[in-house]
C-alpha positions as CSV (number, residue, x, y, z in Angstrom):
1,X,22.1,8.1,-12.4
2,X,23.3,11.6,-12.6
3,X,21.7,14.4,-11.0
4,X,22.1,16.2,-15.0
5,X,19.7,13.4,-16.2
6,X,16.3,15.3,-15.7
7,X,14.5,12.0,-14.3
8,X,17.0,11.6,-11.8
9,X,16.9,15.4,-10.4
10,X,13.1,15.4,-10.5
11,X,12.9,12.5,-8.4
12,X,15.6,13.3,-6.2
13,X,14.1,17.0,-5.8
14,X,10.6,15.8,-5.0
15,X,11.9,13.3,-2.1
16,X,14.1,15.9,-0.6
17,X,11.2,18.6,-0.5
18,X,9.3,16.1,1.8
19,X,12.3,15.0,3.8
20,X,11.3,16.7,7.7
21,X,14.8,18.3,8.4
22,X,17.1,18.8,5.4
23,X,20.7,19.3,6.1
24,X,24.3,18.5,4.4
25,X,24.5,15.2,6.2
26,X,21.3,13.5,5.5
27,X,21.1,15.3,1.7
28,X,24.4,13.2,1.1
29,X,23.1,9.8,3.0
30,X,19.7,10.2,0.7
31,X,21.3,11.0,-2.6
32,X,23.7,8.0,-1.7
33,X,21.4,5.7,-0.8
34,X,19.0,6.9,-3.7
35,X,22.1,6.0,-5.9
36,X,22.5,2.8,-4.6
37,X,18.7,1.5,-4.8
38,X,18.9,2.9,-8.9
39,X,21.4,1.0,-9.3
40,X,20.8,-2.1,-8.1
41,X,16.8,-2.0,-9.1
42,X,18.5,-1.5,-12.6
43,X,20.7,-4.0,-12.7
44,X,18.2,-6.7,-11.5
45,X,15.6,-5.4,-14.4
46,X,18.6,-6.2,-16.8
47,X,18.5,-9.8,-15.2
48,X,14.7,-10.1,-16.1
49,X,13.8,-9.4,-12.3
50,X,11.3,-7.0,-11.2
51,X,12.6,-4.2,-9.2
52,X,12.8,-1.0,-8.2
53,X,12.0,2.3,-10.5
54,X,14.1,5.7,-9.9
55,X,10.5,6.6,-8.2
56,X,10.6,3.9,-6.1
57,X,14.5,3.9,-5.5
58,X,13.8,7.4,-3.9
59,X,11.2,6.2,-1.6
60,X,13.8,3.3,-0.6
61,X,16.3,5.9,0.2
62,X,13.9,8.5,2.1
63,X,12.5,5.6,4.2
64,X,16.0,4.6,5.0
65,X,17.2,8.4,6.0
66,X,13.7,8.8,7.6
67,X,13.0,5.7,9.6
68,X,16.4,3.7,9.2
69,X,15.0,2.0,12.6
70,X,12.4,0.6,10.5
71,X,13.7,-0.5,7.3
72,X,16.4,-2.4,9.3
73,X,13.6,-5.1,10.2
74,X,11.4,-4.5,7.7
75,X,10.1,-6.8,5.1
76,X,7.6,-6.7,2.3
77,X,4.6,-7.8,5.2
78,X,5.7,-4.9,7.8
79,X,5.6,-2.2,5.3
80,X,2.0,-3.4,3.2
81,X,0.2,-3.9,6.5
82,X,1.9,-0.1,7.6
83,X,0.6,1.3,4.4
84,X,-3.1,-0.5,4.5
85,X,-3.9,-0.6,8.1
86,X,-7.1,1.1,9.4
87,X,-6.0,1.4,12.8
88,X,-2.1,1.5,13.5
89,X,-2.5,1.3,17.4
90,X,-4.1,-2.4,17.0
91,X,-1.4,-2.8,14.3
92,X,2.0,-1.9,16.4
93,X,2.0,-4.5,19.0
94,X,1.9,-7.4,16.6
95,X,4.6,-5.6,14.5
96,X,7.2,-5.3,17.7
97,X,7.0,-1.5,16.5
98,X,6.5,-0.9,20.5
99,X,9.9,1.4,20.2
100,X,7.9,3.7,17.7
101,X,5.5,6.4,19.3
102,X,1.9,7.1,17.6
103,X,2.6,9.8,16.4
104,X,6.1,9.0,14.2
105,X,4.2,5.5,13.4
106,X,0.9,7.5,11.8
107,X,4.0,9.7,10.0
108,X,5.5,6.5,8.5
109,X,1.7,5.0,7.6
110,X,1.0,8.2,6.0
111,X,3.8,8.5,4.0
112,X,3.4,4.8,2.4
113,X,-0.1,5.6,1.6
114,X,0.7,9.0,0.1
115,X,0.4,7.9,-4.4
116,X,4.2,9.2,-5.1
117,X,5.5,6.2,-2.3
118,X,3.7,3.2,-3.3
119,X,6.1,0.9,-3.7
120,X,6.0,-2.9,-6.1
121,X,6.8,-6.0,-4.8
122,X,10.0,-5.9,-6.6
123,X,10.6,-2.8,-5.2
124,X,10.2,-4.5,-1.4
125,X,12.3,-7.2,-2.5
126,X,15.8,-4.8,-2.3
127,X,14.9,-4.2,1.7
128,X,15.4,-8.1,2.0
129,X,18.1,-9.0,-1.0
């Protein structure tokens, strides 16, 4: 899970690039967390569980630097009807996303529908153990 493996830096490259404000701090939280998500999706795939690719790892990590609001509630349900609701102002209120404006809440449903972010069941499975 080095940054020398060329996976690993492409991945980790790509996420950062779309990361809003990119400083020293959250760099270090993402690459951290990144880490932690490869390394666990790995470990369960050695088990014979499904889980999370390095792709999917650094989705884990930017929605946890971007939205850590979010992933701390969030569950396999919450972040499949974010990514495939037509109309996220019906969609907050029976989330208990109230806290969330429009605006960052179309950010987030955007970013889960983009292709790069999709995200396996096995994937979801590491924001609930």
């Amino acid at each position: 899970f080095s940054p020398a493996n060329p996976e690993v830096g492409r991945v980790v490259r790509s996420e950062l690039e779309g990361l809003p404000v990119v400083n020293a701090r959250e760099t270090k939280r993402f690459v951290n967390l990144f880490r932690l998500y490869a390394i666990i999706g790995a470990r369960r795939r050695l088990q014979g569980y499904e889980s999370a690719t390095l792709r999917e790892a650094a989705t884990l990590a930017a929605l946890a630097v971007r939205w850590p609001d979010v992933v701390g509630m969030a569950g396999p349900d919450l972040l499949t009807a974010l990514r495939d609701a037509p109309a996220l102002a019906d969609l907050a209120p029976k989330l208990r996303l109230g806290h969330l404006d429009s605006g960052r809440l179309q950010v987030l449903s955007d970013f889960l529908k983009a292709e790069p972010h999709s995200l396996s069941p096995g994937a979801l499975a590491l924001l609930v153990g």
